[in-house]
C-alpha positions as CSV (number, residue, x, y, z in Angstrom):
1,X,-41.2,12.3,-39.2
2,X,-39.9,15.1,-41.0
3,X,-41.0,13.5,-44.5
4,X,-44.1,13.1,-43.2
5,X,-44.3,16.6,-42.1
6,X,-43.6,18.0,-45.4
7,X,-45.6,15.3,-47.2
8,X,-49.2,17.0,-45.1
9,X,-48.0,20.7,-44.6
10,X,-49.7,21.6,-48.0
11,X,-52.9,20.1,-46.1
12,X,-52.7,21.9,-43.4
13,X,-51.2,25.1,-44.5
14,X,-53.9,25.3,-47.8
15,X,-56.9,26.6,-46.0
16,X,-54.9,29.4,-44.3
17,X,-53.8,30.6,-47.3
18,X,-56.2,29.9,-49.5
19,X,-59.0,32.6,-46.7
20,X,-55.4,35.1,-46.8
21,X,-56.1,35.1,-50.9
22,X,-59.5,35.6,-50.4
23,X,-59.7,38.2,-48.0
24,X,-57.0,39.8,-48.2
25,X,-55.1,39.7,-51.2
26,X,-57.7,39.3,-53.5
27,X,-59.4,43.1,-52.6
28,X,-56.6,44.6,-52.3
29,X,-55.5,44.1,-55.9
30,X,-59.1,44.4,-57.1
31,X,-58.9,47.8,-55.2
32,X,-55.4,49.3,-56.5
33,X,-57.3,48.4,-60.1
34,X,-60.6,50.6,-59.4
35,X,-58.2,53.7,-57.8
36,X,-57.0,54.0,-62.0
37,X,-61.1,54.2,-62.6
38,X,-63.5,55.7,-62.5
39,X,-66.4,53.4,-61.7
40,X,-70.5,53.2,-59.4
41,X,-69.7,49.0,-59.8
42,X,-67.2,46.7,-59.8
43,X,-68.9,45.8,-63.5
44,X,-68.5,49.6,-64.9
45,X,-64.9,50.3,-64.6
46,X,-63.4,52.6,-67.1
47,X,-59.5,53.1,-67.3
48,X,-58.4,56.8,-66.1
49,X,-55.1,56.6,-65.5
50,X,-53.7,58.5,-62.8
51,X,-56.3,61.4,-62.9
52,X,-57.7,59.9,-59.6
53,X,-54.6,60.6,-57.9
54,X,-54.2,63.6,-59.3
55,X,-57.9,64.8,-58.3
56,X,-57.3,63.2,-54.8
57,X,-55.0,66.3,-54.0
58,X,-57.3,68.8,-55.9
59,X,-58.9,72.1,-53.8
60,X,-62.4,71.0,-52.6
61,X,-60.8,67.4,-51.4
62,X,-59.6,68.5,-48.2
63,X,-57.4,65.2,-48.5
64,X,-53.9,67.0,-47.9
65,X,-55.3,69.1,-44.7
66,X,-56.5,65.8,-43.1
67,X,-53.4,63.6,-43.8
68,X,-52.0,66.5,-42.1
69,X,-54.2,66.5,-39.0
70,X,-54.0,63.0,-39.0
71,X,-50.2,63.0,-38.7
72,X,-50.7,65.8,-35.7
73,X,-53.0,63.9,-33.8
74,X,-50.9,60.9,-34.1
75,X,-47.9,62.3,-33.3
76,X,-49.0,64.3,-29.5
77,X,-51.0,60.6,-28.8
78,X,-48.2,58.5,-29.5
79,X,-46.6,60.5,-27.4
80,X,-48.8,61.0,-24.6
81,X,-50.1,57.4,-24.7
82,X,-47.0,55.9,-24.0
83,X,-45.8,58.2,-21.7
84,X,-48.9,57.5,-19.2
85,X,-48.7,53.8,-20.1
86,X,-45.1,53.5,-19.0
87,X,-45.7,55.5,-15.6
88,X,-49.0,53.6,-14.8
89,X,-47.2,49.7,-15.4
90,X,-44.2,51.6,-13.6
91,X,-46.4,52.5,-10.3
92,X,-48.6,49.4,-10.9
93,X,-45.6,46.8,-10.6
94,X,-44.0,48.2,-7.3
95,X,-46.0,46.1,-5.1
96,X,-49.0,48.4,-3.7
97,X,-51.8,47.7,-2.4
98,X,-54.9,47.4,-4.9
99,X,-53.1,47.6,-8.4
100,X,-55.4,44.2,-9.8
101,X,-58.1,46.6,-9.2
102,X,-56.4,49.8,-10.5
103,X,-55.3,47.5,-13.7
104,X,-58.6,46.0,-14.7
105,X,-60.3,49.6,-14.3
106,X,-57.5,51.4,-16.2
107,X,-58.2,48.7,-19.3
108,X,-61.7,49.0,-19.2
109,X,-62.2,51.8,-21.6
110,X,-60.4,49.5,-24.0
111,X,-63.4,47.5,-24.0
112,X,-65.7,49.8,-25.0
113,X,-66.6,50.5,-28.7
114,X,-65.3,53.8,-30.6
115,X,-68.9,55.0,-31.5
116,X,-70.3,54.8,-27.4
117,X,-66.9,56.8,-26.9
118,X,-67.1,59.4,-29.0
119,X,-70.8,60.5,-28.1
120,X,-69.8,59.8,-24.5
121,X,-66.6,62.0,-24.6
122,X,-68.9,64.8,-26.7
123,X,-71.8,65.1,-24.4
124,X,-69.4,65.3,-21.5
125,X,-67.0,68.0,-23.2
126,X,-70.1,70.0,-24.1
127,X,-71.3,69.9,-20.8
128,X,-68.3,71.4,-19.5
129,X,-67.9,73.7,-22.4
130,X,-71.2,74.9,-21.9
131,X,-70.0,77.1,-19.3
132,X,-68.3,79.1,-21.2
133,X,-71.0,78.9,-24.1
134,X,-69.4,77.1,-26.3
135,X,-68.6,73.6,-27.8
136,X,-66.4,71.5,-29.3
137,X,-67.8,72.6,-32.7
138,X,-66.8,75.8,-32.2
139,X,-63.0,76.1,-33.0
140,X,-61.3,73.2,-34.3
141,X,-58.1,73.3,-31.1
142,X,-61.0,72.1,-28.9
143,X,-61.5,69.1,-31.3
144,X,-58.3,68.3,-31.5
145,X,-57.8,68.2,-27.7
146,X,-61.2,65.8,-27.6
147,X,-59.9,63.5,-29.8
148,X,-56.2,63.3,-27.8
149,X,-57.8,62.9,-24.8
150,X,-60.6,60.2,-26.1
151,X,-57.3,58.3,-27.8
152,X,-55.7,58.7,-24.5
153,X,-58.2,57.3,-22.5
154,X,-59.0,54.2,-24.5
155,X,-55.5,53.3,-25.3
156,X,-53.6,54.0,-22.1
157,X,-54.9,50.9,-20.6
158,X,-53.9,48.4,-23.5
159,X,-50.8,50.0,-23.5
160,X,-50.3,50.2,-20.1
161,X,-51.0,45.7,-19.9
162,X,-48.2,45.4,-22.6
163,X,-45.6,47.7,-20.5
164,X,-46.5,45.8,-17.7
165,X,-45.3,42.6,-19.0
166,X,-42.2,44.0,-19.7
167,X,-41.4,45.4,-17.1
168,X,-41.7,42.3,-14.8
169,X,-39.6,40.7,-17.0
170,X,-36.3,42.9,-16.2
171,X,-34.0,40.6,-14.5
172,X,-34.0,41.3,-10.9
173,X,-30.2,40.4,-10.5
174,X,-29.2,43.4,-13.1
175,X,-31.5,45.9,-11.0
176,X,-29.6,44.3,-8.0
177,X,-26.0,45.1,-9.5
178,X,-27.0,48.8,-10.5
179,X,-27.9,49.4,-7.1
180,X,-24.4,47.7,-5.5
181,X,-22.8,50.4,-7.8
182,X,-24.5,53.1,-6.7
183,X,-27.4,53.8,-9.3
184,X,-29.6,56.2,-8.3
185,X,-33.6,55.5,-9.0
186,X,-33.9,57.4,-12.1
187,X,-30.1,56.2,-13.2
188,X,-31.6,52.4,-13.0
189,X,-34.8,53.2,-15.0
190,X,-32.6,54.9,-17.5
191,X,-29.8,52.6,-18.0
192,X,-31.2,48.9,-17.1
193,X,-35.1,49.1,-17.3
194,X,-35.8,51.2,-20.4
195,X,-33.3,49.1,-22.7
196,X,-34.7,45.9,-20.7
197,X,-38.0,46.4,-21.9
198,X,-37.9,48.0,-25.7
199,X,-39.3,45.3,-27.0
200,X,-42.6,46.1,-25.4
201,X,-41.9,50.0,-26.3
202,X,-41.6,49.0,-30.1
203,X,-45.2,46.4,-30.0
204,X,-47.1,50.1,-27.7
205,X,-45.6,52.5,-30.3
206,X,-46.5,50.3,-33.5
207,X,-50.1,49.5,-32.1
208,X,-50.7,53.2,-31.3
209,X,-49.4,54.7,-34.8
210,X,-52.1,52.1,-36.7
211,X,-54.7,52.8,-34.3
212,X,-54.2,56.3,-34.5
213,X,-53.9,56.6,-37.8
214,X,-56.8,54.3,-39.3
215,X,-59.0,56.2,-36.7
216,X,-62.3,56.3,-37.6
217,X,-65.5,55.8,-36.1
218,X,-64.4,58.2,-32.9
219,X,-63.6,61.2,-34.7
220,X,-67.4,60.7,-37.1
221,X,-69.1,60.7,-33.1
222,X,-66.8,63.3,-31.2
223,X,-66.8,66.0,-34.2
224,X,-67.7,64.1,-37.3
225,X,-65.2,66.9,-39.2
226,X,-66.8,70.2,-37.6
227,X,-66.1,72.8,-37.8
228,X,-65.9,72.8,-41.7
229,X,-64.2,69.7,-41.7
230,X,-60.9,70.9,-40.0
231,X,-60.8,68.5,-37.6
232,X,-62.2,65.6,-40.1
233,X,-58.9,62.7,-40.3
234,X,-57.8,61.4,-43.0
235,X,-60.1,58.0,-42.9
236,X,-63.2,59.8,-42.3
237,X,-62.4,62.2,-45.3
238,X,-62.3,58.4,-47.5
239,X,-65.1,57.3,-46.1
240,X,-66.9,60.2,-46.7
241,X,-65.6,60.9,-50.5
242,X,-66.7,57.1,-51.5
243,X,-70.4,57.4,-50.0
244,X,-71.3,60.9,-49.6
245,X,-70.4,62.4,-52.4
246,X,-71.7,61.7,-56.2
247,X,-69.1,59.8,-58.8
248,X,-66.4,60.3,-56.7
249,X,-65.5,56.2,-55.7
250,X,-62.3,56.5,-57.9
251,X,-61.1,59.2,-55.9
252,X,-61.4,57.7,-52.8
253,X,-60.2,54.6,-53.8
254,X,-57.2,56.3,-54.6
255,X,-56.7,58.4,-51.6
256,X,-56.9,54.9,-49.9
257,X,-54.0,53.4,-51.4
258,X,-52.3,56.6,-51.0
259,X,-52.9,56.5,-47.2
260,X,-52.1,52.5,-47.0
261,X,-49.0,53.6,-48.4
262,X,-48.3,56.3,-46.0
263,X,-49.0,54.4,-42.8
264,X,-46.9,51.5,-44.1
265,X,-43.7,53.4,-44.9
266,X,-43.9,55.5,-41.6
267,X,-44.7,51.5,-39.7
268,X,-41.7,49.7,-41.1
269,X,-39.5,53.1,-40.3
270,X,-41.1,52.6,-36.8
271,X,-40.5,49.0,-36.2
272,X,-36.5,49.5,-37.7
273,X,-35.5,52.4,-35.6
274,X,-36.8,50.8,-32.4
275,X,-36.0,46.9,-32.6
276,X,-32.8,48.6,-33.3
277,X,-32.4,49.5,-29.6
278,X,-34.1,46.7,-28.4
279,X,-31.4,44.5,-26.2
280,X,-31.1,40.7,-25.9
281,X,-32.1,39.1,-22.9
């Protein structure tokens, strides 16, 4: 059996790998190649060296400013995200009354695509900011706070599904022993539940860093980088160097492998320090 096994896994295993070359491996080389050119087509490539990097960081780019608001925004969503998460699956798995109904309508917004979003989340912030004649346009703090809560809403759910599941799998019998000796409530969630479920606390944290930070299509609807591009992140700012500005496709293929970079070194830092805590069951 086992000869056979290894006699076919080639068969089996080939067309995997051969679409993972393809798709993925494949452009990614052919795209750390065009960030050391400057190039329009794939045919016209010319060898520059590291003068794309260097121009990637250059005034006028704005790169630097959005990695930074980038990091900012992911940092107070992270937060917030998995804070809420962990209190709704918290309240949701104590038995009360309606909590199908209060899960399925807390991961609804999840369903819903980042473009409907943001124009939904603009046209309702305006509205309100009307009122005081003003909009989110009009300072870049009332950006920022749009785009938290927008992440907020349309994560929370997901995250909140994942927490869920771990939390009903904390062994009732060490719940049981903490309160024999006394635990109080918060002593219990503290010392038994929170290590019981970091596993689910290192998937919610890792799934919100990489959705935070390859954001996208909800910051071009909720603020599309006004005003003057202070609230613009840092994929938006790629985005819009490669097809809005003139001979400038170098520069933001190089500010994409500087930002792959980035979000993979702060991702495996992510995933060590938290499996690190994470207790066996």
């Amino acid at each position: 059996m086992t000869r056979t096994l290894r006699i076919y896994s080639a068969h089996f295993t080939a067309p995997t790998l051969i679409a993972f070359l393809i798709a993925f491996l494949a452009p990614f080389f052919i795209g750390l190649y065009l960030s050391f050119t400057k190039f329009t087509t794939l045919t016209n490539a010319q060898w520059v060296g590291i003068e794309n990097y260097q121009k990637a960081f250059s005034d006028g780019q704005n790169f630097a400013y959005a990695l930074l608001f980038t990091a900012l925004i992911s940092i107070v969503s992270i937060i917030t995200v998995n804070i809420g998460a962990f209190v709704l699956a918290y309240m949701l798995t104590k038995k009360l009354r309606g909590t199908n109904f209060f899960r399925t309508i807390f991961f609804m917004p999840n369903l819903i695509g980042g473009i409907v979003l943001g124009y939904t989340w603009q046209a309702m912030l305006n509205a309100i900011l009307s009122r005081w004649e003003m909009t989110l346009f009009n300072d870049w703090k009332l950006g920022f706070a749009g785009l938290v809560m927008l992440i907020n809403w349309q994560l929370m759910g997901y995250m909140m599904i994942i927490y869920i599941a771990g939390l009903q799998n904390v062994p009732p019998e060490l719940l049981e022993a903490a309160e024999i000796d006394g635990a109080s409530g918060w002593q219990k969630l503290r010392s038994v539940t929170i290590p019981m479920v970091m596993p689910s606390v290192t998937i919610c944290l890792f799934l919100t860093l990489a959705n935070t930070f390859k954001m996208y299509d909800q910051n071009l609807a909720l603020t599309s980088g006004a005003p003057l591009q202070k609230t613009q992140m840092a994929a938006l700012n790629i985005v819009s160097t490669m097809y809005d500005k003139v001979s400038q496709e170098g520069i933001a293929q190089a500010k994409a492998v500087i930002f792959f970079l980035i979000v993979s070194v702060i991702a495996l830092l992510q995933l060590r320090a938290t499996r690190s805590r994470e207790v066996d069951q």
